[in-house]
C-alpha angles and dihedrals in degrees: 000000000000129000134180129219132206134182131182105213120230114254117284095002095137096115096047086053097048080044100061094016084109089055092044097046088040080065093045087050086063096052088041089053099051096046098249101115116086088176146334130183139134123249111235120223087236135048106257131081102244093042088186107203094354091076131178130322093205141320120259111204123174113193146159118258131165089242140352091259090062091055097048085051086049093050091046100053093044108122084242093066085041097049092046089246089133131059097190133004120203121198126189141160107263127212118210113207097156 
């Protein structure tokens, strides 16, 4: 099943983010490459997609797992969580109609 993740960043934590983003997206790559991602991307203060200093206000992933309790598990151990980038972190199933 598909669920979707989504994480408000902390305040100003645009440099801790840019400092451990190798170590999240090397994550993403695995469910990528297992076919498991159907999108990831973080959503930028300002509208525009390089938002420079502003920076991001939080990260949106929707991805497969066996149960709601292995994505949880998932959220929880991604270098974001790890590195304080993100204040809270939201998962839910997810139901693709388009």
């Amino acid at each position: 099943m598909l669920y979707v993740i989504y994480a408000e960043d902390n305040k100003d934590s645009l440099e801790k983010r840019l400092s451990v983003r190798a170590a999240h997206l090397a994550r993403l790559q695995i469910l990528k490459d297992e076919d498991r991602l159907l999108t990831a991307g973080p959503m930028p203060i300002a509208d525009s997609e390089e938002p420079g200093h502003a920076g991001f206000s939080g990260s949106v992933i929707i991805a497969e797992f066996s149960s709601l309790d292995e994505a949880q598990t998932w959220a929880n151990d991604d270098p974001y969580v790890a590195a304080g980038i993100y204040q809270t972190v939201t998962v839910r199933p997810f139901k693709r109609v388009f």
